[in-house]
DRENKOL-19671 format. One record per residue: x, y, z of N, C-alpha, C in turn; residue number from 1; residue in one letter. Coordinates in pm, whole numbers. Example, Ala and Ser with C-alpha at 12.3 -4.5 7.8 and 13.67 -1.06 7.14 Angstrom:
// DRENKOL-19671
> n_xx | n_yy | n_zz | ca_xx | ca_yy | ca_zz | c_xx | c_yy | c_zz | seq | type
> 1319 | -569 | 780 | 1230 | -450 | 780 | 1320 | -330 | 780 | 1 | A
> 1285 | -225 | 708 | 1367 | -106 | 714 | 1290 | 3 | 787 | 2 | S
This chain:
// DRENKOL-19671
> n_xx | n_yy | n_zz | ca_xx | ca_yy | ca_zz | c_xx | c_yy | c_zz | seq | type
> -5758 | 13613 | 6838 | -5761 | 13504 | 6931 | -5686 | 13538 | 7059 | 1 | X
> -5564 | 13660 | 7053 | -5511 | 13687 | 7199 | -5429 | 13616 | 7217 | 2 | X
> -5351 | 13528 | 7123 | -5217 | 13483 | 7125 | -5105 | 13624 | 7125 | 3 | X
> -4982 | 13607 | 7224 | -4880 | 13652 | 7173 | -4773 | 13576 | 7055 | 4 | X
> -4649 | 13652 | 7041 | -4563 | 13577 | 6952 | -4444 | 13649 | 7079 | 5 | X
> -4398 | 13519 | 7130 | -4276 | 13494 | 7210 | -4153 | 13466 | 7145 | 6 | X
> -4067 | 13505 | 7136 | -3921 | 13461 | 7107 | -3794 | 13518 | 7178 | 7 | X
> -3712 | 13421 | 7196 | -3650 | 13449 | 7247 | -3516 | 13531 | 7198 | 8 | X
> -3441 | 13623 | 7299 | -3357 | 13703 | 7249 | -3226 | 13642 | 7324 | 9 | X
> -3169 | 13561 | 7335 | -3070 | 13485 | 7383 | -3068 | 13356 | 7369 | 10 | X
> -2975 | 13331 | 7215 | -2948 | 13150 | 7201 | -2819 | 13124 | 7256 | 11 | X
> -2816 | 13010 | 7342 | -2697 | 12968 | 7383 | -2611 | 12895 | 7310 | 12 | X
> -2668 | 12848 | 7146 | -2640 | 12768 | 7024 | -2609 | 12595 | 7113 | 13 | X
> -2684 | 12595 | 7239 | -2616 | 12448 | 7326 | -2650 | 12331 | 7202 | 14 | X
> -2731 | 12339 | 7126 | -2734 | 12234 | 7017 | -2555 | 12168 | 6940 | 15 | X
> -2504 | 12291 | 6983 | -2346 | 12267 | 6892 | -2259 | 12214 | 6920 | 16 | X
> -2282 | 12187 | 7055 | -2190 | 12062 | 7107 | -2266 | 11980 | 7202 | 17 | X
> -2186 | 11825 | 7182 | -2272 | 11740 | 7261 | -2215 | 11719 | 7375 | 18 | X
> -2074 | 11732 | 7392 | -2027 | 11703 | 7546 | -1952 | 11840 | 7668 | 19 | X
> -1964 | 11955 | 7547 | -1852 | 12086 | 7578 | -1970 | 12193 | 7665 | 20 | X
> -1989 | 12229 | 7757 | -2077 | 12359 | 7841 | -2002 | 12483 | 7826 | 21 | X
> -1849 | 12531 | 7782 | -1820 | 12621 | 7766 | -1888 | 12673 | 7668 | 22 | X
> -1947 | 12652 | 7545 | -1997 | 12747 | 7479 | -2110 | 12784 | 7511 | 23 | X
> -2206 | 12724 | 7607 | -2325 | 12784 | 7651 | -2300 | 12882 | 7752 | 24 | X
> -2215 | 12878 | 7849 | -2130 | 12976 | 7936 | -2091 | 13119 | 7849 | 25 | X
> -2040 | 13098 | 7767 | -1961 | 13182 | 7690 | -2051 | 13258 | 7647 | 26 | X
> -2168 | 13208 | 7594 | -2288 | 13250 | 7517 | -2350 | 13369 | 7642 | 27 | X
> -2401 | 13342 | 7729 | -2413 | 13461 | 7840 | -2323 | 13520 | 7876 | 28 | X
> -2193 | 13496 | 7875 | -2094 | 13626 | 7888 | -2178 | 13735 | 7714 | 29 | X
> -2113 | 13658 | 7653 | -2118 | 13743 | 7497 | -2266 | 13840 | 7488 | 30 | X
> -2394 | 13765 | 7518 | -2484 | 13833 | 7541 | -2539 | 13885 | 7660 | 31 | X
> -2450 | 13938 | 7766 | -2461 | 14032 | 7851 | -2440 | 14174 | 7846 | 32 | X
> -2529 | 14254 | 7801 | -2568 | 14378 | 7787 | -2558 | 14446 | 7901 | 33 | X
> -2497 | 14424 | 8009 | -2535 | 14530 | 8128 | -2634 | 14567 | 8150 | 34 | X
> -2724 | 14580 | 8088 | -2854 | 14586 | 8133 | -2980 | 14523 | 8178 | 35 | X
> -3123 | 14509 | 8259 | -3236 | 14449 | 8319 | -3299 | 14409 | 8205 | 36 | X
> -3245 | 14423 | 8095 | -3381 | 14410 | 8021 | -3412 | 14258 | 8093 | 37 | X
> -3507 | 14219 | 8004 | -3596 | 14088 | 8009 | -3494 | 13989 | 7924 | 38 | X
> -3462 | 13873 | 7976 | -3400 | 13756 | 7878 | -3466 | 13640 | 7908 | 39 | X
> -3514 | 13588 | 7779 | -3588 | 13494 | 7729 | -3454 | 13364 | 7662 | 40 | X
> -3407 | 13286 | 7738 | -3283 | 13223 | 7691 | -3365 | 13120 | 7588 | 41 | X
> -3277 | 13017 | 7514 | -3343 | 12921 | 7412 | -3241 | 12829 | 7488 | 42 | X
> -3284 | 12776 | 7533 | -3172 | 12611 | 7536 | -3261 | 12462 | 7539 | 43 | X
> -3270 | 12383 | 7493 | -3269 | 12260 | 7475 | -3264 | 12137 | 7510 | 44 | X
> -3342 | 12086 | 7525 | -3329 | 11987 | 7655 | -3216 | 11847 | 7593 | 45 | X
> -3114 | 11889 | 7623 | -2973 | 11779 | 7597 | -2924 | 11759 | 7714 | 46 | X
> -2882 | 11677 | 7704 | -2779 | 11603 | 7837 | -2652 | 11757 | 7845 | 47 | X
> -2570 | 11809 | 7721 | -2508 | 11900 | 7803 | -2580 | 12046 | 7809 | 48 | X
> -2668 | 12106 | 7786 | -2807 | 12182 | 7816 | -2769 | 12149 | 7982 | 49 | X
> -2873 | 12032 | 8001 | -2848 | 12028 | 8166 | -2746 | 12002 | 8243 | 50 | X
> -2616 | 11983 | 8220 | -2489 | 11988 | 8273 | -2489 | 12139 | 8257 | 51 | X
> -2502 | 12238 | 8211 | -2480 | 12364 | 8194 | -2574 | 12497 | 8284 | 52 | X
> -2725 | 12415 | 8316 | -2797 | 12451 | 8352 | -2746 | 12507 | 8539 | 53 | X
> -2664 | 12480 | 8637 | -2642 | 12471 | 8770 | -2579 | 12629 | 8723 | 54 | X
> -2489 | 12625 | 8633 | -2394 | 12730 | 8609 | -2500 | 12883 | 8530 | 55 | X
> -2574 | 12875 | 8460 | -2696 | 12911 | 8398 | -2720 | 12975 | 8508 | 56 | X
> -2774 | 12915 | 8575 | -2908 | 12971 | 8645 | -2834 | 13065 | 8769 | 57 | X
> -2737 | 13063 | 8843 | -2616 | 13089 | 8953 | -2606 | 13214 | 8833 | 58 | X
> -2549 | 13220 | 8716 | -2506 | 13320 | 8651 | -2634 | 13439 | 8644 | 59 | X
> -2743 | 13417 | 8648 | -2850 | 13497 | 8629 | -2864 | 13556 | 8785 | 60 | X
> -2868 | 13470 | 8887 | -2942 | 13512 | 9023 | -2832 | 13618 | 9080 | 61 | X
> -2720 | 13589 | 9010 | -2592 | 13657 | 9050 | -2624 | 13815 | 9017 | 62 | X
> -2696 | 13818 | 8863 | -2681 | 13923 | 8841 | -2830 | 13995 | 8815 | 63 | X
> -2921 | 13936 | 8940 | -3003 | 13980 | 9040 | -3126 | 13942 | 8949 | 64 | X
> -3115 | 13874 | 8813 | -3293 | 13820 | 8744 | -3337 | 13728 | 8832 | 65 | X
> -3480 | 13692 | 8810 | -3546 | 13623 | 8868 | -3641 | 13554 | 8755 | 66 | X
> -3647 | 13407 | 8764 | -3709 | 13300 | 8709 | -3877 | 13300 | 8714 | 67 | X
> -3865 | 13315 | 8617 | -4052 | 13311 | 8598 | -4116 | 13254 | 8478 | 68 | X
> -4243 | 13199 | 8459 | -4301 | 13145 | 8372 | -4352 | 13238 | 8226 | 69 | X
> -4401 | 13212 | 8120 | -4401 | 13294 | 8039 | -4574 | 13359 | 8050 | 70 | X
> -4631 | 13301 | 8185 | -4770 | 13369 | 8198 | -4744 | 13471 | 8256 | 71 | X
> -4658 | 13491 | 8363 | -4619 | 13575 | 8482 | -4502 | 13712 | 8333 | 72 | X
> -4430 | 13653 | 8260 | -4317 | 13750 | 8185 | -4418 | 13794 | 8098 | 73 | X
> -4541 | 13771 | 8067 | -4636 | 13823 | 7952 | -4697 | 13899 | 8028 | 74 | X
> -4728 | 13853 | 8155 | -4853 | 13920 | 8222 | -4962 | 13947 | 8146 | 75 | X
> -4995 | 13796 | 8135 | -5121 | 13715 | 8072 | -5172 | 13604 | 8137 | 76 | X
> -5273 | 13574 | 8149 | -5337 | 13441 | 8197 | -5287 | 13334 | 8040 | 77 | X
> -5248 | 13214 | 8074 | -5244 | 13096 | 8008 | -5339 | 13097 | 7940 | 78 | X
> -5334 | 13012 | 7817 | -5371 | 13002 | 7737 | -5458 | 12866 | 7736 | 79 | X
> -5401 | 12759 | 7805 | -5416 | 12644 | 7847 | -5506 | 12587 | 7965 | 80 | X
């Protein structure tokens, strides 16, 4: 059928707290490899998810990734 299987290689575990953003912070220090690879983050749409998200995203552009959809990171046409 030409499905991939996507998963991601970076959980921020943001499910584990409901009011604290340090551990999603912490979570991209810990899984920063020094290296370009490709990161596919998992986070969750929670109230502190998006309190965390300004800091997230500043932390990535900083260290020069760029935001893209998973048609454009597959380099595949949608499925949809």
């Amino acid at each position: 059928m030409g499905y991939e299987v996507v998963n991601w290689n970076l959980d921020t575990n943001d499910w584990r707290s409901a009011y604290d953003t340090t551990p999603i912070i912490d979570s991209l220090y810990s899984g920063d490899t020094g290296s370009m690879d490709s990161k596919i983050v998992l986070m969750h749409d929670r109230p502190v998810t998006v309190q965390a998200l300004e800091s997230v995203i500043k932390f990535y552009k900083k260290k020069g990734y760029e935001f893209v959809n998973m048609e454009r990171c597959l380099g595949v046409k949608g499925y949809f």
